[in-house]
Each structure stands twice: as structure tokens, then as C-alpha cells.
C-alpha positions as CSV (number, residue, x, y, z in Angstrom):
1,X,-16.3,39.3,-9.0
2,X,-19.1,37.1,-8.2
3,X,-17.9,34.4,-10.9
4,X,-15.0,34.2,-9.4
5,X,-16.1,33.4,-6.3
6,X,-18.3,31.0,-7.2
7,X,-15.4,28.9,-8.8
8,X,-13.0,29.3,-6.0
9,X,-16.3,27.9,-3.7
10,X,-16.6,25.4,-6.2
11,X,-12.7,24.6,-6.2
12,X,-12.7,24.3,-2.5
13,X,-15.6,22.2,-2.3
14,X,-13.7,19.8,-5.2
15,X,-10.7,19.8,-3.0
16,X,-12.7,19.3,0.6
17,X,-14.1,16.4,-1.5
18,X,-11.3,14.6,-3.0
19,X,-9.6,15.2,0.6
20,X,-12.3,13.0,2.2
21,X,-12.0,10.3,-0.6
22,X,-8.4,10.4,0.1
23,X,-8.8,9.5,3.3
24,X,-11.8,6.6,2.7
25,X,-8.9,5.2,0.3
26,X,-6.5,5.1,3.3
27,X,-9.1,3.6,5.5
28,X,-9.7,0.8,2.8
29,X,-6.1,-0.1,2.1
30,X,-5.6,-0.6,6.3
31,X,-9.1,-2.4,5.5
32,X,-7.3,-5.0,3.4
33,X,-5.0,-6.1,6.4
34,X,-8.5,-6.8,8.4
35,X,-9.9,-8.7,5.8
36,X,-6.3,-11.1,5.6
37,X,-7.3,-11.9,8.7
38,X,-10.3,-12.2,8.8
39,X,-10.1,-14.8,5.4
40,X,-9.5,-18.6,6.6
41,X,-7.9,-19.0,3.4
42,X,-3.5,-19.7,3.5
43,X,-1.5,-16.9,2.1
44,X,-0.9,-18.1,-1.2
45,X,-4.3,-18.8,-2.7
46,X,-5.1,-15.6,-1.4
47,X,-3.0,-13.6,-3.4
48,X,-4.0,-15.9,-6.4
49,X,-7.9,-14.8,-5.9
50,X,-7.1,-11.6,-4.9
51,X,-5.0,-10.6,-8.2
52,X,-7.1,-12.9,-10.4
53,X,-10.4,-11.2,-9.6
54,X,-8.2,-7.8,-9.1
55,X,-6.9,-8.3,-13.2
56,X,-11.0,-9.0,-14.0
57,X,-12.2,-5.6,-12.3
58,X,-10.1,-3.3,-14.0
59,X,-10.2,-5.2,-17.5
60,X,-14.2,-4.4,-16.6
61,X,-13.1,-0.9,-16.1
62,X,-10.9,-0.2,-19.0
63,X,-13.3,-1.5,-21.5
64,X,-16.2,0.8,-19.4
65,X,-13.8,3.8,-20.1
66,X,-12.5,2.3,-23.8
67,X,-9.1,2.8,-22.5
68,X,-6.4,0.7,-25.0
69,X,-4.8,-2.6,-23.6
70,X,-1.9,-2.6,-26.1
71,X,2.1,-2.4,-24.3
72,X,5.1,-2.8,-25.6
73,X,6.9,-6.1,-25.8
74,X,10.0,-3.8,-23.3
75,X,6.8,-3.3,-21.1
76,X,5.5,-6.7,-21.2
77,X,9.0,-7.7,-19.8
78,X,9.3,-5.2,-17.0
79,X,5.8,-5.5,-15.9
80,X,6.2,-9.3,-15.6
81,X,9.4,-9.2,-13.3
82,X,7.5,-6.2,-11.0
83,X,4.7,-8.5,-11.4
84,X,6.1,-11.3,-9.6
85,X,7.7,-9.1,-6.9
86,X,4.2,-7.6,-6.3
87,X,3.1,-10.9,-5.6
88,X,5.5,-11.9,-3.3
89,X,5.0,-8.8,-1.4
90,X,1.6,-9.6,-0.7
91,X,2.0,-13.1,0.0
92,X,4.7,-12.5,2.7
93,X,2.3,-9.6,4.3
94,X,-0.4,-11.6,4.8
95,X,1.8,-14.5,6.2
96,X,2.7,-12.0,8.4
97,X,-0.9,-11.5,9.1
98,X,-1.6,-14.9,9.7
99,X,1.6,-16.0,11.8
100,X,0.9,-12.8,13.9
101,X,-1.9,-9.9,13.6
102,X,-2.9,-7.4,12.1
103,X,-1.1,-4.6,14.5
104,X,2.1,-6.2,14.2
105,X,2.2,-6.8,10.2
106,X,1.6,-3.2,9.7
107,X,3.8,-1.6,12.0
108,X,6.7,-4.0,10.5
109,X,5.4,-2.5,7.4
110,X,6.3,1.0,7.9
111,X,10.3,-0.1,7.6
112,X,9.4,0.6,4.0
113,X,10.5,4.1,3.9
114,X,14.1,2.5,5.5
115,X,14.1,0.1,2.3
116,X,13.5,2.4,-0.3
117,X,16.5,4.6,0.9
118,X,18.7,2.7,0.5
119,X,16.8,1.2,-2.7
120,X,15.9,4.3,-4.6
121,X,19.6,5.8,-5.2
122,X,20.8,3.1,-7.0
123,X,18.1,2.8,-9.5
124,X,17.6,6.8,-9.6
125,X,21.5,7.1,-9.7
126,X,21.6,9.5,-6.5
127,X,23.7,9.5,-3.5
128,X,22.4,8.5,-0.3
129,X,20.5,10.6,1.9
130,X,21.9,10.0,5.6
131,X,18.9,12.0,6.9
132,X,16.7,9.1,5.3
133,X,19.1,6.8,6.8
134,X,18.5,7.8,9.8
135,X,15.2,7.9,10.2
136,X,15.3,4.5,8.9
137,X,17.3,3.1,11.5
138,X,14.9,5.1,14.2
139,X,12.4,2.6,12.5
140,X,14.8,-0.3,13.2
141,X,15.1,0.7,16.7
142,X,11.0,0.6,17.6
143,X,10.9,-2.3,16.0
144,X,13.4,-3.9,18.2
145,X,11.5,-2.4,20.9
146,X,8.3,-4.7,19.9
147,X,10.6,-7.4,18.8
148,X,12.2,-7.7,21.8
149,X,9.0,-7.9,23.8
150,X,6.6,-9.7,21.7
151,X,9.1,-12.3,21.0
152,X,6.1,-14.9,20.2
153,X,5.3,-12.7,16.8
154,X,8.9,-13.0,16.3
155,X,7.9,-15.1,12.6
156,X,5.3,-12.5,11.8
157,X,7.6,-9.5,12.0
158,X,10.1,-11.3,9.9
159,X,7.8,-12.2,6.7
160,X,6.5,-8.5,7.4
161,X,9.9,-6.8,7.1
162,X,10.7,-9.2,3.9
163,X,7.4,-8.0,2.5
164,X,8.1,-4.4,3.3
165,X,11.4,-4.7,1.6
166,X,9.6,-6.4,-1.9
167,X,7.3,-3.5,-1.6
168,X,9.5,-0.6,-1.3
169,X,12.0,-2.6,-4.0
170,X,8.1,-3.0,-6.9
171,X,7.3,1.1,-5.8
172,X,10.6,2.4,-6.8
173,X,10.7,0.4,-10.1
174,X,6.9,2.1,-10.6
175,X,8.8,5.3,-10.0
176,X,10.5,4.9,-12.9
177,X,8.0,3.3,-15.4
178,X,5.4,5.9,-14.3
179,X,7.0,8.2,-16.6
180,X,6.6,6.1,-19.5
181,X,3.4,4.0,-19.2
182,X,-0.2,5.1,-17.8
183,X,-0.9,3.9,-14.6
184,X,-3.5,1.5,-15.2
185,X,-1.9,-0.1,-17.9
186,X,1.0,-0.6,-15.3
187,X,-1.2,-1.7,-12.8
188,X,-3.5,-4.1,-14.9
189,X,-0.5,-6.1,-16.2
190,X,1.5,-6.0,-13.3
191,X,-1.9,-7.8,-11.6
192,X,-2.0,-10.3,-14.4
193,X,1.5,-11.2,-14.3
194,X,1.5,-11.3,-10.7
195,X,-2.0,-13.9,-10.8
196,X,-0.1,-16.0,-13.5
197,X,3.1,-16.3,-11.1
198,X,0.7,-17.5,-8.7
199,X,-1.1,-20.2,-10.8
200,X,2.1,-21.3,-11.9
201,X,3.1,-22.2,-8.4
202,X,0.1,-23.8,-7.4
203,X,-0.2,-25.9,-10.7
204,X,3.5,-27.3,-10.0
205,X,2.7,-27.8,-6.4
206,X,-0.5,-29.6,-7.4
207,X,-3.0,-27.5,-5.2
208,X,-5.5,-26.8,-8.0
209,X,-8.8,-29.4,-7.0
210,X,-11.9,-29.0,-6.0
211,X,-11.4,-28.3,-2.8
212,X,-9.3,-25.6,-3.7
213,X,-12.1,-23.4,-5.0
214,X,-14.9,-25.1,-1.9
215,X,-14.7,-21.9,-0.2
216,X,-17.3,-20.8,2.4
217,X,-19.9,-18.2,1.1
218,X,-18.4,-15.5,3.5
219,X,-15.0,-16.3,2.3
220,X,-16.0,-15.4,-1.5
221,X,-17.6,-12.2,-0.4
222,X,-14.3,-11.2,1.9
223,X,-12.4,-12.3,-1.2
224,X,-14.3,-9.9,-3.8
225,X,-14.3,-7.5,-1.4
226,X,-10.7,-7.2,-1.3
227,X,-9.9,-7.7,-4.9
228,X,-12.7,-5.3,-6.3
229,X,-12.9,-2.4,-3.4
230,X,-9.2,-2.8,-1.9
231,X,-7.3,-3.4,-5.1
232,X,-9.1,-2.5,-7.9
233,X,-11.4,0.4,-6.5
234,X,-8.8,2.3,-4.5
235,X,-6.2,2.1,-7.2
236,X,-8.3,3.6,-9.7
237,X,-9.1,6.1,-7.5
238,X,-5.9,7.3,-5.8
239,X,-4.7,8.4,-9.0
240,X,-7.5,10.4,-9.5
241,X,-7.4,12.0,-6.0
242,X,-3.8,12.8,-6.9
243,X,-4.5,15.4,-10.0
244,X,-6.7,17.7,-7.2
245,X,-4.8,17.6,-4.1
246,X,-1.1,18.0,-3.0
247,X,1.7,15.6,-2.8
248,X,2.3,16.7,1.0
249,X,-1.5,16.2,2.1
250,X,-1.2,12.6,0.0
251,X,2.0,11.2,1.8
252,X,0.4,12.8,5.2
253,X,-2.9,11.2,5.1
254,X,-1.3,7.3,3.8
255,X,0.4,7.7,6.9
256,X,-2.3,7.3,9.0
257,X,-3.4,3.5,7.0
258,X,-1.5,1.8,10.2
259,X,-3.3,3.9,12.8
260,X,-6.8,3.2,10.9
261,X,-6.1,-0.4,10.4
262,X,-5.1,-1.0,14.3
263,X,-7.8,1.0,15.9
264,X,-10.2,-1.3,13.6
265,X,-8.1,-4.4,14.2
266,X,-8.7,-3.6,18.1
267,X,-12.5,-3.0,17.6
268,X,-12.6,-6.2,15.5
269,X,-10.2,-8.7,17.2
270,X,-10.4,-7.5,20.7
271,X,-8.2,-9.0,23.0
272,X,-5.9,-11.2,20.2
273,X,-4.8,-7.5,18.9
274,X,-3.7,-6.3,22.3
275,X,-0.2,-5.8,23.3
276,X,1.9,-5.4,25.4
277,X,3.0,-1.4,26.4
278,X,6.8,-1.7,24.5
279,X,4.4,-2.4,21.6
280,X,2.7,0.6,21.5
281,X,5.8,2.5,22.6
282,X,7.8,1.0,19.7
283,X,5.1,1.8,17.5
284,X,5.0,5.6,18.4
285,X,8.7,5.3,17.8
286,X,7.8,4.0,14.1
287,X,5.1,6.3,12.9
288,X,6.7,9.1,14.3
289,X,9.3,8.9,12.4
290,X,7.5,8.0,9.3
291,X,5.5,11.3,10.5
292,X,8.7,13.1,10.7
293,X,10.3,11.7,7.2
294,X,7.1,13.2,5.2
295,X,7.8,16.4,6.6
296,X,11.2,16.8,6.3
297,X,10.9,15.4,2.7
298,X,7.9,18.2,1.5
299,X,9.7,20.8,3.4
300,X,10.3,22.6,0.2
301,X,6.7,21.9,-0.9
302,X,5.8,23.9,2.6
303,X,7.4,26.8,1.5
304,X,6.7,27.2,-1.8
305,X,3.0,26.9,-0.6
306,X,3.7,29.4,1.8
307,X,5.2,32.2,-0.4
308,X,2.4,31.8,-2.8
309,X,-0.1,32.1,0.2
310,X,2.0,35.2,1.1
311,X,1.9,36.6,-2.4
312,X,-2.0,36.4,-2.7
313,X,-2.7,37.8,0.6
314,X,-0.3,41.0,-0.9
């Protein structure tokens, strides 16, 4: 009896632990909007150091771990199109960052779960769910809330919403090549193809000089900050968290990144992050109804948990 105990201690003090990492993850990926704005650097060339030193990390990583780099040419080909719409995603989110703040950007943000609605039955060959397109025009209507009164962030909240809709559109596709190819295989090339997108950009556009790479000294630390902690870091590590604890307390807890990132963005940026009250009554409008779409969607989950809790307690 007493060896039993001692593993389900041990088991809850695994869980208690992965729990708090999961939630140090969150608070670094609402992190990475802090640091967009707080890098002088233009969207683009972001994203170009950002994957670039991203790709490096985890190629670090999977030669640490001796984990294979060999995919598929079918792979190859998929990866590189999701590639390029992961950088687009991020170059449009920190536009939105830079044209705007950091409150705005992410609140936009959240019309993802609207995107991927209507997104995810056509690639998953499902009908529509008109609960999830409800809640998705909920979304729409506190963002017309803080659209209507912070009409100078008007820019921002567009390049948001077509970055929310190139990130709903790159996590469906992962949806389906999850199934077939590890994660960090899908995530390393993805990266690399994303960086070479980039480059390719830049070297047409003729942006590559000197100057180019004369960043201040607090600029390259912002910039490996983000690409090893934000990107590589709390990838690596979100899939681990996701083997101990459930997919309910997972979707509940990344729902709380836009709430992190703008109680930080307020302590950070003080007065430029404060709105007006529609703003914050829009954005109650939004999160609740992200709140609201995660438990309507694990609703099943909830009860299967709860009949095996029933069950033990027999």
C-alpha cells in the first residue's frame, strides 16, 4: 500500500510540475509580443533573425538528443509551403505590433479560433460547426467594439487579423501532418523554410549590407532571446508538457497568453498600452468567448474525467 502511494505522490508532484511549466510556456509565448516591441528592428528582418537563429537552436538540440534530420521529399514539399505561411504569420503580427501595441495585436489575435472554423472542415472533410461559428462572430463583435473606438490602431488590428488568419490556416495543416511526422522534425524544417522565404525577400529587395546586421548590443540579446527561449525553448517543451497533462487544462491555460502578455505590456509600456474602456469591454467580449469555446469543445473530456473520478471514489 505504501508503494502505491508513494507513486501516486510522485505522479501528482510530476503533474503539479509540468502544470507550472505549462503555464511559464504561456507566459513566454505572450513574452514574445513584449519583446516585438520592445526590438527597434522592422518586421521583416525580425522574422529573418528570429527563424534563422530559431532553425540553429533546435539543429543544436537534435544533434544533443541524436534525433535523425532525414524527411521525405512529400515532406520537404509540404513543410516548405507551411513554412512560408508561418512566416508571414509572424511578419504581419509584429507589424501589428509595431503599427499598434502590444494589447491590441493580441486581442486581434484571438479571432483565430473564428478562422480555423471555418478553415478546419474543409481540410478535415467535416461539416461546419455553427456553435463554432458563433462564437466566432461573438469575437468579431468585441473586436468591432475596440475597432470602433480605437480607430487610430485601425492598421494594427488589420495586419493582426490577417496574421491570425495565416496562423489558424499553418495550425490546421500541422493538424494533419502531426500524424505523420514528429514534431520537431516539422517544426525544424518548417523554421528553415520559413528563414529561407525570408532571405529570399530581402536578397531581391537588396536589404542585405552592413548595416543590415549593425544592430545595437541590446537588440541581439532581445533577438536571441526570442529565437532561443520563445521559439525554440517553448516549442520543445510544450510537447513534452502535453504527454503528462490533459488537453482541457492545455487549451485552458494558452488561453490566458493575452491576459499575461497585456498585464506585462501595461507594467512595461505604461501609459502607450492604455485604452480606452470599449477596449477592455471588447476585450472581455473576446476572451470570454475564447473561454467559453474551450469549454464547450472538452465538454466530453469533462465527463469522461468525471465518471472515472466517480468510479475510483466507488
Amino acid at each position: 500500500m505504501a508503494v502505491w502511494q508513494f507513486i501516486s505522490i510522485t505522479m501528482q508532484e510530476s503533474k503539479l510540475k509540468n502544470y507550472f511549466l505549462l503555464h511559464f510556456i504561456v507566459f513566454i509565448w505572450g513574452f514574445t509580443a513584449i519583446l516585438g516591441a520592445l526590438i527597434t528592428v522592422e518586421a521583416i528582418p525580425l522574422v529573418f533573425f528570429r527563424m534563422s537563429f530559431a532553425v540553429v537552436f533546435i539543429s543544436i538540440y537534435f544533434i544533443f538528443k541524436k534525433k535523425s534530420f532525414i524527411i521525405d521529399k512529400k515532406g520537404l514539399v509540404k513543410f516548405l509551403f507551411t513554412g512560408i505561411i508561418i512566416a508571414l504569420h509572424w511578419i504581419f503580427f509584429f507589424k501589428a505590433i509595431k503599427t499598434s501595441n502590444v494589447s491590441i495585436a493580441l486581442v486581434t489575435m484571438s479571432t483565430g479560433a473564428f478562422f480555423t472554423s471555418l478553415i478546419e472542415p474543409f481540410f478535415f472533410k467535416r461539416k461546419i460547426n455553427f456553435l463554432e461559428m458563433f462564437f466566432g462572430l461573438m469575437v468579431i463583435v468585441g473586436l468591432y467594439v475596440i475597432f470602433n473606438f480605437e480607430t487610430q490602431y485601425r492598421l494594427g488590428i488589420i495586419y493582426a487579423l490577417i496574421s491570425s488568419f495565416f496562423g489558424a490556416l499553418f495550425s490546421v495543416l500541422n493538424g494533419l501532418f502531426v500524424k505523420k511526422y514528429d514534431e520537431h522534425r516539422i517544426s525544424l524544417y518548417q523554421l528553415f523554410f520559413g528563414a529561407l522565404f525570408v532571405t529570399i525577400y530581402l536578397f531581391i529587395n537588396q536589404n542585405f549590407s552592413v548595416s543590415f546586421f549593425s544592430l545595437s548590443k541590446t537588440d541581439w540579446f532581445y533577438l536571441l532571446v526570442l529565437s532561443s527561449i520563445c521559439t525554440a525553448y517553448a516549442f520543445v517543451s510544450s510537447v513534452k508538457v502535453m504527454k503528462f497533462l490533459s488537453p482541457y487544462t492545455v487549451m485552458l491555460t494558452i488561453n490566458l497568453e493575452p491576459i499575461y502578455a497585456i498585464i506585462l505590456a501595461l507594467l512595461i509600456f505604461g501609459e502607450k498600452e492604455k485604452m480606452n474602456p470599449e477596449f477592455y469591454l471588447g476585450t472581455f467580449i473576446v476572451l470570454l468567448v475564447v473561454l467559453l469555446n474551450g469549454v464547450v469543445k472538452n465538454k466530453d473530456y469533462l465527463k469522461q474525467r468525471i465518471q472515472q473520478r466517480l468510479k475510483a471514489k466507488k
